[in-house]
TORMAR-924567 format. One record per atom (N, C-alpha, C, O): residue in three letters; x, y, z. Coordinates in steps of 0.05 Angstrom, whole numbers, padded with zeros to 5 digits, always signed. Example, Ala and Ser with C-alpha at 12.3 -4.5 7.8 and 13.67 -1.06 7.14 Angstrom:
BEGIN
ala+00264-00114+00156 ala+00246-00090+00156 ala+00264-00066+00156 ala+00285-00066+00169 ser+00257-00045+00142 ser+00273-00021+00143 ser+00258+00001+00157 ser+00268+00023+00161 
***
This chain:
BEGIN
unk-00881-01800-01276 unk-00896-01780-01290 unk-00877-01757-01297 unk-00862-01747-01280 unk-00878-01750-01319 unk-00863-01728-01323 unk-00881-01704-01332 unk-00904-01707-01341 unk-00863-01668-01325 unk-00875-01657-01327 unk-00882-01643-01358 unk-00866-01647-01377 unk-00906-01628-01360 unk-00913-01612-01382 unk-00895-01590-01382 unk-00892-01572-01365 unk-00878-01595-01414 unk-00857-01578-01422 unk-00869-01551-01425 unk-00857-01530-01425 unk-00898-01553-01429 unk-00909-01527-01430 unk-00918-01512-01415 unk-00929-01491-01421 unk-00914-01524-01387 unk-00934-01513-01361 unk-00900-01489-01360 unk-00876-01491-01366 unk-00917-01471-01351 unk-00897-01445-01337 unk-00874-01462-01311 unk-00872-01486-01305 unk-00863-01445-01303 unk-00841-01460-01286 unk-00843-01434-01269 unk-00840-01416-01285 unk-00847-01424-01245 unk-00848-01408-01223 unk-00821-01416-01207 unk-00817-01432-01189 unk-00803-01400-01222 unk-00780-01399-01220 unk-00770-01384-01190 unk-00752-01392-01175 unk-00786-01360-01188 unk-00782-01346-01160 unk-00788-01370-01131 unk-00776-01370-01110 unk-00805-01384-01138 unk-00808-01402-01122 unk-00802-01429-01107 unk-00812-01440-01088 unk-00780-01436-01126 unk-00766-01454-01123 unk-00737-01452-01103 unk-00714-01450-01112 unk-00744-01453-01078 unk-00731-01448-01060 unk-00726-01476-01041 unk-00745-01492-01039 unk-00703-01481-01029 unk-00702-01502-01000 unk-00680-01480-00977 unk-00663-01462-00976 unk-00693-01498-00964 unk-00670-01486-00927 unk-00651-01509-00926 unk-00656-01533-00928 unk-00627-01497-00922 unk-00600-01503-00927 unk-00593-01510-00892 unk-00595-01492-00876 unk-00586-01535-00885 unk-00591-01545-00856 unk-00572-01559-00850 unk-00566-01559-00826 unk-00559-01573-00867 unk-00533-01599-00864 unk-00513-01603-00844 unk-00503-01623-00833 unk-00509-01570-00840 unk-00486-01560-00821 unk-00474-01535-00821 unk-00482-01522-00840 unk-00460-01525-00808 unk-00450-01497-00805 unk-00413-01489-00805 unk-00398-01507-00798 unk-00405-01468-00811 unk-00375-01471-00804 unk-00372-01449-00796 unk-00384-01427-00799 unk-00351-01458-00780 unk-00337-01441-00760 unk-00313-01433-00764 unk-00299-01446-00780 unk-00305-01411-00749 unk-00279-01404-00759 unk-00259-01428-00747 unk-00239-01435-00760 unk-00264-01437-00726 unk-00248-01456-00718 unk-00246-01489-00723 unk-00234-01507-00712 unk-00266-01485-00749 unk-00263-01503-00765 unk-00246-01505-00782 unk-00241-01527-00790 unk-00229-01481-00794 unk-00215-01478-00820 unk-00190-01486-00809 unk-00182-01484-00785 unk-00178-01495-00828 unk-00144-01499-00823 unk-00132-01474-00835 unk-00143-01460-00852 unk-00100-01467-00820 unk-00096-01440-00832 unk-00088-01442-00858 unk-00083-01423-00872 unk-00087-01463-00865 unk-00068-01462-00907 unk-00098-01471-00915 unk-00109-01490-00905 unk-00110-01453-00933 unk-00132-01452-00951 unk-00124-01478-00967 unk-00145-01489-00974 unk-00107-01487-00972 unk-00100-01513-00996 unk-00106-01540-00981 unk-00113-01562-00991 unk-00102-01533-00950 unk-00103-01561-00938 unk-00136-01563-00934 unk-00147-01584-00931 unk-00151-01537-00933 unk-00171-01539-00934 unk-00193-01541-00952 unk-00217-01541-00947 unk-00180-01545-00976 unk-00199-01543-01009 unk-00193-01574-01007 unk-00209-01590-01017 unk-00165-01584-00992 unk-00165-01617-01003 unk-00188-01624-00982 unk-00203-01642-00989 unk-00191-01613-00960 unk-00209-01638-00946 unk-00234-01627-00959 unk-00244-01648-00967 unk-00250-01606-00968 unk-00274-01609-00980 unk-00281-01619-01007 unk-00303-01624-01015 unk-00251-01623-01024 unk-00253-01634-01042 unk-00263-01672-01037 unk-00281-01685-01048 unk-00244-01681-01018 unk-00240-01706-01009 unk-00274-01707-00994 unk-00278-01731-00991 unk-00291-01695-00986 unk-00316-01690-00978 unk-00337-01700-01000 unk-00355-01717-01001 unk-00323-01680-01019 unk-00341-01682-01051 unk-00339-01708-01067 unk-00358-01720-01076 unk-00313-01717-01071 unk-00306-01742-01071 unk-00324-01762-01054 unk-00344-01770-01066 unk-00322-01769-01036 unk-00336-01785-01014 unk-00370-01787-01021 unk-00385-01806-01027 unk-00372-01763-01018 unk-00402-01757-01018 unk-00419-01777-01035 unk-00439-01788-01027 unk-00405-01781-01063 unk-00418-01805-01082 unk-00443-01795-01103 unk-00448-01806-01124 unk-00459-01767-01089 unk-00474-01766-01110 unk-00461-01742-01134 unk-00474-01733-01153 unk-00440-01736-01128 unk-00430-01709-01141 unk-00416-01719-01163 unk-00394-01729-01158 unk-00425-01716-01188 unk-00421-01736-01206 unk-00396-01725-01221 unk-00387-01741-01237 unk-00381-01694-01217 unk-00358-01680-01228 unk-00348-01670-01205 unk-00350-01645-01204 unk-00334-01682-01180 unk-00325-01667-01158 unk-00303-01635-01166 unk-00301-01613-01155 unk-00290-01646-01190 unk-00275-01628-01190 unk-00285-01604-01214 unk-00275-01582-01220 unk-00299-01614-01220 unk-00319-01592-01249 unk-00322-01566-01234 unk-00334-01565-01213 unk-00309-01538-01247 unk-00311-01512-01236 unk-00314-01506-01260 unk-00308-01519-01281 unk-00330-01471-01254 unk-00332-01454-01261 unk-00313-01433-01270 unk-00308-01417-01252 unk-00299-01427-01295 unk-00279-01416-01306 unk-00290-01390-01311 unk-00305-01387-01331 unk-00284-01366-01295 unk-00292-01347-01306 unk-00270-01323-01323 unk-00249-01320-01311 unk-00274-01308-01350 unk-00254-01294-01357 unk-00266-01275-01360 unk-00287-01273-01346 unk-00257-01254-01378 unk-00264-01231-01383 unk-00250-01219-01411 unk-00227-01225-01418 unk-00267-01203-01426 unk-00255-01211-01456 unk-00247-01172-01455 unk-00252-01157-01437 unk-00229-01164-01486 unk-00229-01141-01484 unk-00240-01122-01480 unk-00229-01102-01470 unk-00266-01123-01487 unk-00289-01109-01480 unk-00299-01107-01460 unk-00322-01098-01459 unk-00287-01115-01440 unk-00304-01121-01413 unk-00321-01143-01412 unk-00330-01147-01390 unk-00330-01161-01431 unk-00354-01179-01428 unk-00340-01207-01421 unk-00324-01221-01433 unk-00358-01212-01387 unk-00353-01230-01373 unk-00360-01268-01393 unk-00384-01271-01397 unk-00349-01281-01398 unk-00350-01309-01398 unk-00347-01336-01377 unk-00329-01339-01360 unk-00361-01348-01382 unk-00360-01369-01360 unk-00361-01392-01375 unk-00371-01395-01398 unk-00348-01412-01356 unk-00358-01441-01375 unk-00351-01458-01352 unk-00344-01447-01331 unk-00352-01490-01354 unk-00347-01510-01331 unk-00319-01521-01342 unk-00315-01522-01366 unk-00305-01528-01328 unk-00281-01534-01335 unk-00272-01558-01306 unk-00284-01560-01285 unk-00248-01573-01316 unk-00245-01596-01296 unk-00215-01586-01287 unk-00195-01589-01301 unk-00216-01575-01262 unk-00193-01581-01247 unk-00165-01611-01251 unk-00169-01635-01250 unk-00144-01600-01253 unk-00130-01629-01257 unk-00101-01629-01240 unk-00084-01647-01245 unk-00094-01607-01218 unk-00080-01603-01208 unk-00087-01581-01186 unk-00101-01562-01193 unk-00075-01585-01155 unk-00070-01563-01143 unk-00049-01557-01123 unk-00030-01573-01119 unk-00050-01535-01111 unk-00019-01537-01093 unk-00016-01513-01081 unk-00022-01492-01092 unk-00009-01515-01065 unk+00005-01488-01052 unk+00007-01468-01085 unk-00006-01447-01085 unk+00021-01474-01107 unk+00023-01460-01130 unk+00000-01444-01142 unk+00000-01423-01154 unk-00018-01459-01137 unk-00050-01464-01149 unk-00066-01473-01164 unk-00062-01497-01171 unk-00078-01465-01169 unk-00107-01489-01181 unk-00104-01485-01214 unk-00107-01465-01228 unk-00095-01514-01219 unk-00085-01513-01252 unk-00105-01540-01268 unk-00112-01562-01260 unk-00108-01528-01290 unk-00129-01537-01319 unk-00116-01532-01340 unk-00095-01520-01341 unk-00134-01543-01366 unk-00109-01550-01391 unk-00133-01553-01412 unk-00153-01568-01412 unk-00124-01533-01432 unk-00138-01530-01462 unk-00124-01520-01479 unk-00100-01519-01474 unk-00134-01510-01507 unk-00124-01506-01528 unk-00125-01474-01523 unk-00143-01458-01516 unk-00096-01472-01529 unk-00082-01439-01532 unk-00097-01416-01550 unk-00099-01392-01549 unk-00107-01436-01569 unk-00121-01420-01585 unk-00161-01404-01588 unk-00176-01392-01603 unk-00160-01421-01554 unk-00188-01420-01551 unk-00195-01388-01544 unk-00179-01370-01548 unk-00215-01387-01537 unk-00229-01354-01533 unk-00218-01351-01504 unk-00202-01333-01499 unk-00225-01371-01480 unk-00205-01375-01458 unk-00186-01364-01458 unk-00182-01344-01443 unk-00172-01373-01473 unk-00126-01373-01479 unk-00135-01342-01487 unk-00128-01324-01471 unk-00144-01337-01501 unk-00139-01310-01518 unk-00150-01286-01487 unk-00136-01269-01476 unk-00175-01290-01481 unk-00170-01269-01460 unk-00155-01268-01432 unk-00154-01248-01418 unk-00139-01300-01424 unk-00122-01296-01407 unk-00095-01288-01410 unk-00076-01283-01395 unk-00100-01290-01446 unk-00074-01274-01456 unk-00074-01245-01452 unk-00051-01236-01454 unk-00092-01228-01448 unk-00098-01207-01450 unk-00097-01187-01421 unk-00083-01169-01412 unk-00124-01207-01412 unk-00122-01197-01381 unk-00121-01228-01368 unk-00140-01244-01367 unk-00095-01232-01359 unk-00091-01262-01336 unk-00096-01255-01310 unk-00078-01257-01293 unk-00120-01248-01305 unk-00146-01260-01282 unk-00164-01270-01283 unk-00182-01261-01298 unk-00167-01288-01270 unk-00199-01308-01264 unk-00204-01313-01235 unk-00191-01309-01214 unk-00233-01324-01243 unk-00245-01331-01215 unk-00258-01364-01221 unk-00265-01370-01244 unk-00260-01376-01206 unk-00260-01407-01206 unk-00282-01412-01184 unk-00279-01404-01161 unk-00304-01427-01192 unk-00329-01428-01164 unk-00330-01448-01178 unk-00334-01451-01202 unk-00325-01471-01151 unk-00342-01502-01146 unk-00363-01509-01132 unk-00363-01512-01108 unk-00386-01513-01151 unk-00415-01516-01139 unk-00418-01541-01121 unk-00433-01557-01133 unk-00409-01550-01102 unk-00417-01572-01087 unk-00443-01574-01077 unk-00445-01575-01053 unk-00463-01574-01092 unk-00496-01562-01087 unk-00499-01592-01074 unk-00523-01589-01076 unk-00497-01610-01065 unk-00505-01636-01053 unk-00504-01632-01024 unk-00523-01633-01009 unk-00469-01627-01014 unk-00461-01620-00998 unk-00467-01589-00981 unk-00456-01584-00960 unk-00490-01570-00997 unk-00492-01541-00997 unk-00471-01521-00985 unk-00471-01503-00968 unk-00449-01534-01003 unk-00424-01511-01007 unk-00417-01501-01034 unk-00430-01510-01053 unk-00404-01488-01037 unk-00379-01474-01053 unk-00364-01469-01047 unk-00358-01468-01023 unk-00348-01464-01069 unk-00318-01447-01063 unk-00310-01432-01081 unk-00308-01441-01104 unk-00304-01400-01073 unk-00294-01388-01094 unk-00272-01378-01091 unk-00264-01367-01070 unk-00256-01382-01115 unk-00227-01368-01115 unk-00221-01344-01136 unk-00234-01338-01156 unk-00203-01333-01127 unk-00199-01302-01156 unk-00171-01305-01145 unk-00163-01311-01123 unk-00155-01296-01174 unk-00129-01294-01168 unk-00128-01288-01196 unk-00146-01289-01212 unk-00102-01282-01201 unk-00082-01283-01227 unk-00065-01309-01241 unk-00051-01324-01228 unk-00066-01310-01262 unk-00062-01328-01277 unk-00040-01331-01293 unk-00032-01310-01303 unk-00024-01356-01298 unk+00001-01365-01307 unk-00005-01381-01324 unk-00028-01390-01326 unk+00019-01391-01342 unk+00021-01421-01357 unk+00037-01438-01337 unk+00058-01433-01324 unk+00022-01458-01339 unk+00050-01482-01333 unk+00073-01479-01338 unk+00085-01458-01341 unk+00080-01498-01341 unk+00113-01499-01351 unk+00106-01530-01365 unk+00090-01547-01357 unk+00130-01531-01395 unk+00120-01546-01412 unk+00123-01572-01404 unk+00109-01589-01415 unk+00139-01579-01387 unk+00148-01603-01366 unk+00118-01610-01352 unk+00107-01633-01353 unk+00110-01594-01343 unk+00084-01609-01327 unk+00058-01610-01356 unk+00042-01628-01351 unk+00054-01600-01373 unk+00040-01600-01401 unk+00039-01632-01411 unk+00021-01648-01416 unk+00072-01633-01411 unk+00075-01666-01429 unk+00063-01682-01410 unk+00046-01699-01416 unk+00073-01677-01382 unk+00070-01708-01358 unk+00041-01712-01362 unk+00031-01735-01365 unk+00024-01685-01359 unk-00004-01684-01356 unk-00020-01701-01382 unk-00041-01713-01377 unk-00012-01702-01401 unk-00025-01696-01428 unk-00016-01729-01430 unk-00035-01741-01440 unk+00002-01744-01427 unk+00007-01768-01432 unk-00011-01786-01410 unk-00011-01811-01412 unk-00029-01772-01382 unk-00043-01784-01386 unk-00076-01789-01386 unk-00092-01800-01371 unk-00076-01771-01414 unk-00102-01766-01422 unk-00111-01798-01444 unk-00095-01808-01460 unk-00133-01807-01439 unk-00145-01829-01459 unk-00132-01808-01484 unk-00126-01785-01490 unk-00131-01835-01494 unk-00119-01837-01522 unk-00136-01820-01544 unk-00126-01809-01564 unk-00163-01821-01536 unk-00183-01804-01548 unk-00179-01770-01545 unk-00181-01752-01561 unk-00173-01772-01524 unk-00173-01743-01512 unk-00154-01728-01526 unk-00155-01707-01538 unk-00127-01750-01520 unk-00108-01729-01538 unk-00100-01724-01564 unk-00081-01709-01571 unk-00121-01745-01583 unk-00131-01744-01608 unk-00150-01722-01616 unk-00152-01711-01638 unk-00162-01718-01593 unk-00180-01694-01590 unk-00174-01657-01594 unk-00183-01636-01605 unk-00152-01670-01576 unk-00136-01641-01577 unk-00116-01637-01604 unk-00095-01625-01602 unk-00123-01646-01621 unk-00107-01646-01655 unk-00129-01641-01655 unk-00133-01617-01650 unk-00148-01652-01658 unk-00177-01648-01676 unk-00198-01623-01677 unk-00211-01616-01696 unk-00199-01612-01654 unk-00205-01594-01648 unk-00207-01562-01647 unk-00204-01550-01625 unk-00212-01547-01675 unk-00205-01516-01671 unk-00223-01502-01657 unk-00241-01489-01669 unk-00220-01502-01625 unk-00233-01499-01600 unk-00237-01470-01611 unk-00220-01455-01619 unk-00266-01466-01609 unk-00275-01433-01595 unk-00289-01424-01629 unk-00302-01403-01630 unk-00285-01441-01657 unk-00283-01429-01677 unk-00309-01440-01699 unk-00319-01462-01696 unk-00316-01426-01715 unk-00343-01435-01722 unk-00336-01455-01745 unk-00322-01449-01764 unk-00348-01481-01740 unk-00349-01495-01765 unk-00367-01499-01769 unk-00382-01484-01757 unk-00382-01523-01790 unk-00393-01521-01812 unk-00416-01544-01803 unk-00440-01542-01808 unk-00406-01561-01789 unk-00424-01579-01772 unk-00397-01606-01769 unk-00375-01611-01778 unk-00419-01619-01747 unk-00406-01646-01738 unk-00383-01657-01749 unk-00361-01659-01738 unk-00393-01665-01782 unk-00374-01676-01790 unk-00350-01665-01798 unk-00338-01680-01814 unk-00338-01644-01793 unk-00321-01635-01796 unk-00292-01638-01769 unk-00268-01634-01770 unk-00312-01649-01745 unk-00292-01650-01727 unk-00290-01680-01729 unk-00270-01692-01718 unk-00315-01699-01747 unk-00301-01730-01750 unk-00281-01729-01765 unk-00260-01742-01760 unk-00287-01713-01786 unk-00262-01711-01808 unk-00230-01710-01792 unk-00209-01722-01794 unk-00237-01692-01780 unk-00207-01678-01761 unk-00199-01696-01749 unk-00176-01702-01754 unk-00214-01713-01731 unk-00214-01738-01717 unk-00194-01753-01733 unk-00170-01750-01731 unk-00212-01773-01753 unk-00202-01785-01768 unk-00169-01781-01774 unk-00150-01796-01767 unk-00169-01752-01792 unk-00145-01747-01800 unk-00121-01753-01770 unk-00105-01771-01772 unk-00124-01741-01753 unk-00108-01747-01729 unk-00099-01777-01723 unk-00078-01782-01712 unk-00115-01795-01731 unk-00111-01818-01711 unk-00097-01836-01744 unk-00091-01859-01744 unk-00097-01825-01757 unk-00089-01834-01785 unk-00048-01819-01783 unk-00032-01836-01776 unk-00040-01802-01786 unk-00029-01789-01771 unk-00011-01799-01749 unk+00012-01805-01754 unk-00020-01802-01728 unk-00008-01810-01698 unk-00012-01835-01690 unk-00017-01838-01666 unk-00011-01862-01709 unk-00017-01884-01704 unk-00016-01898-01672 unk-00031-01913-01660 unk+00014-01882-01665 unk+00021-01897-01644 unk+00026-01874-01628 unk+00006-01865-01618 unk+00052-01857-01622 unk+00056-01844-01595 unk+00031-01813-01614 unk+00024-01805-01636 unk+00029-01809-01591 unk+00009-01782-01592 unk+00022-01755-01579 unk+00014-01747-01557 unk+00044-01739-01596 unk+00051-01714-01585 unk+00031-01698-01575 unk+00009-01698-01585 unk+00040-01677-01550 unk+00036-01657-01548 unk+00029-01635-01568 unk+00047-01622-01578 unk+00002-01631-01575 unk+00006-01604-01599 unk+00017-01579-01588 unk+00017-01578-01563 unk+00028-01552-01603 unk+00046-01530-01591 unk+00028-01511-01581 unk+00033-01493-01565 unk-00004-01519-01596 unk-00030-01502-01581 unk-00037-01507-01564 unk-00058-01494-01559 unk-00029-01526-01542 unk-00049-01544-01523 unk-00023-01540-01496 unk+00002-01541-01494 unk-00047-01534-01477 unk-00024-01534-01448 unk-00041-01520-01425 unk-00065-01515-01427 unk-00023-01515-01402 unk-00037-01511-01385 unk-00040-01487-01368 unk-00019-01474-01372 unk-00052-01476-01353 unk-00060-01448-01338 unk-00061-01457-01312 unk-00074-01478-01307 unk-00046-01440-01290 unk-00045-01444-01262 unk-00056-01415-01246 unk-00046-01393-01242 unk-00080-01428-01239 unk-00100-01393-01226 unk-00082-01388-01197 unk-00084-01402-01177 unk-00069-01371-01198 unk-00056-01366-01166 unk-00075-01348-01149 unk-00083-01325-01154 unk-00080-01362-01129 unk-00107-01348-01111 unk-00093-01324-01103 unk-00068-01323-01101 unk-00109-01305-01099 unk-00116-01273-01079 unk-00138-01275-01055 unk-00142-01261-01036 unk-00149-01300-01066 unk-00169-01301-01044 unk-00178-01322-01048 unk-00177-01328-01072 unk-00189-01340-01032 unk-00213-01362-01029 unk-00232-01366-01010 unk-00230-01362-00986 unk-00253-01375-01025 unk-00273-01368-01002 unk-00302-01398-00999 unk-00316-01410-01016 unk-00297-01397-00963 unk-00305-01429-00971 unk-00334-01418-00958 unk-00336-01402-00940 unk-00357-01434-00974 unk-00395-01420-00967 unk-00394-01440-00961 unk-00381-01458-00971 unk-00416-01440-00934 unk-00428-01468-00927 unk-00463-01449-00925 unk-00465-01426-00915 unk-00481-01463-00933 unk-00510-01460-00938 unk-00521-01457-00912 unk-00515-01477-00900 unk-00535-01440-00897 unk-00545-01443-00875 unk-00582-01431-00874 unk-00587-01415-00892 unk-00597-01436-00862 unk-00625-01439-00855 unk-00625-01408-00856 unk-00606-01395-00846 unk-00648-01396-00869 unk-00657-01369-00877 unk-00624-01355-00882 unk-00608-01339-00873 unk-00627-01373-00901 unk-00599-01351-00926 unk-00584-01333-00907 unk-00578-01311-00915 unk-00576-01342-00878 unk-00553-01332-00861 unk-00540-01348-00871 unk-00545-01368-00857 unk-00516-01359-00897 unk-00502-01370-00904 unk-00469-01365-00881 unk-00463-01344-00869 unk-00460-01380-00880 unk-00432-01378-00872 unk-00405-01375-00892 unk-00394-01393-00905 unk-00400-01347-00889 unk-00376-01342-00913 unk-00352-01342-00899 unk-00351-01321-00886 unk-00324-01362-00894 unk-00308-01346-00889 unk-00284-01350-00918 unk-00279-01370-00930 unk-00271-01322-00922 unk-00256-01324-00931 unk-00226-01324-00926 unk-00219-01316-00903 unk-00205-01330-00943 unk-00179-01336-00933 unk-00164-01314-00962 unk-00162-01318-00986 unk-00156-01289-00943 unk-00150-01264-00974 unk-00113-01262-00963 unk-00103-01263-00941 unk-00102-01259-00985 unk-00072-01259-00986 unk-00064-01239-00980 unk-00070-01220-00994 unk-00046-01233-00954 unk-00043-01208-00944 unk-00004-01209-00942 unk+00007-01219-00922 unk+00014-01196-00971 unk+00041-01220-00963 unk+00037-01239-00960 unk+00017-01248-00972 unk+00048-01253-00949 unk+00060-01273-00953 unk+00041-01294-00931 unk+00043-01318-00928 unk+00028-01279-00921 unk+00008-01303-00896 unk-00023-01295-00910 unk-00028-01277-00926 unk-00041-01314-00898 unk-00074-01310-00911 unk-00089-01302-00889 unk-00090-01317-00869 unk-00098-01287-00888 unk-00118-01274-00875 unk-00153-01285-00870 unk-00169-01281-00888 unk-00160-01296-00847 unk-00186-01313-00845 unk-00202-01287-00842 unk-00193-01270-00826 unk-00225-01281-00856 unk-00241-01255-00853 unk-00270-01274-00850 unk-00269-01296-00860 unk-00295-01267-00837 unk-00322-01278-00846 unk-00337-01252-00856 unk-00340-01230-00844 unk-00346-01263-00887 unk-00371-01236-00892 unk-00395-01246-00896 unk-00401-01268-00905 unk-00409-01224-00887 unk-00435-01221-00886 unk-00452-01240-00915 unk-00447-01235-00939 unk-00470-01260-00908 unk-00475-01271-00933 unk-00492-01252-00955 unk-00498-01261-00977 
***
């Protein structure tokens, strides 16, 4: 049975108690990185989480006005948490501007998150090519085809682009000089685990020099 698109939705009401489990501080490992791999490797496992690595890209444009979008993790490290688009997108342009973001992975199955804020880099063009060669053949046809962030005219304009590309690049598929990658270097991360009457469990791991600092706040 499905429901009536027209019935109201009592949105305030749509609540569950968050029960799965709890964390402790003496749960965390002291390197925040060894600890995003085991919840990642969690999310992974888990089976119903259909984008383990799908986050939340947040920027901020000149004006102060906050943007968000979902974006796919494709690298991390002690260095940090690195993703890859077109230079010329609304993205590129305000991390050109102001290079800070914040990055939240909804693991709503598992009733965690994780959020990170830090400052922001490019790759280096060496890790761009390695990455990008191994994108489906589509993808990196994609990234020719594509004037990310910009208004066209409708659909067929990005078949057209399509087309033209793969007409073009029969066989090897360069790197375009717009396309590459961004490495968020944490200031902080912070791992939520969901707990029974919204006492959530926050602890965070904030960069103090050169060592990370385990703090718990208040949910």
């Amino acid at each position: 049975m499905t429901s009536d698109p027209s019935s109201p939705i009592d949105v305030a009401a749509l609540r569950r108690d968050y029960m799965q489990r709890g964390l402790a501080e003496s749960d965390l490992a002291p390197d925040p990185f060894v600890q995003f791999a085991a919840w990642l490797h969690d999310a992974v496992r888990c089976g119903s989480i259909q984008e383990p690595n799908a986050m939340v890209l947040a920027t901020v444009s000149g004006e102060g006005q906050p943007h968000a979008r979902v974006m796919l993790l494709k690298g991390f490290g002690p260095g940090g948490f690195v993703f890859y688009t077109n230079y010329r997108s609304d993205k590129a342009r305000e991390l050109e501007a102001q290079p800070r973001a914040a990055l939240t992975f909804p693991w709503l199955e598992l009733e965690r998150q994780v959020r990170i804020e830090g400052t922001v880099e490019k790759t280096t063009r060496n890790e761009v090519e390695t990455y990008f060669q191994t994108r489906p053949r589509g993808s990196r046809l994609g990234a020719w085809a594509s004037p990310q962030s910009r208004v066209i005219a409708g659909r067929s304009v990005l078949e057209a682009s399509l087309a033209e590309a793969e007409a073009r690049f029969p066989l090897e598929i360069p790197v375009p000089e717009h396309w590459g990658g961004y490495r968020v270097v944490p200031t902080q991360i912070e791992f939520w685990q969901g707990r029974t009457n919204r006492l959530h469990d926050r602890l965070r791991y904030r960069k103090a020099g050169h060592l990370w600092v385990i703090e718990r706040l208040a949910p």
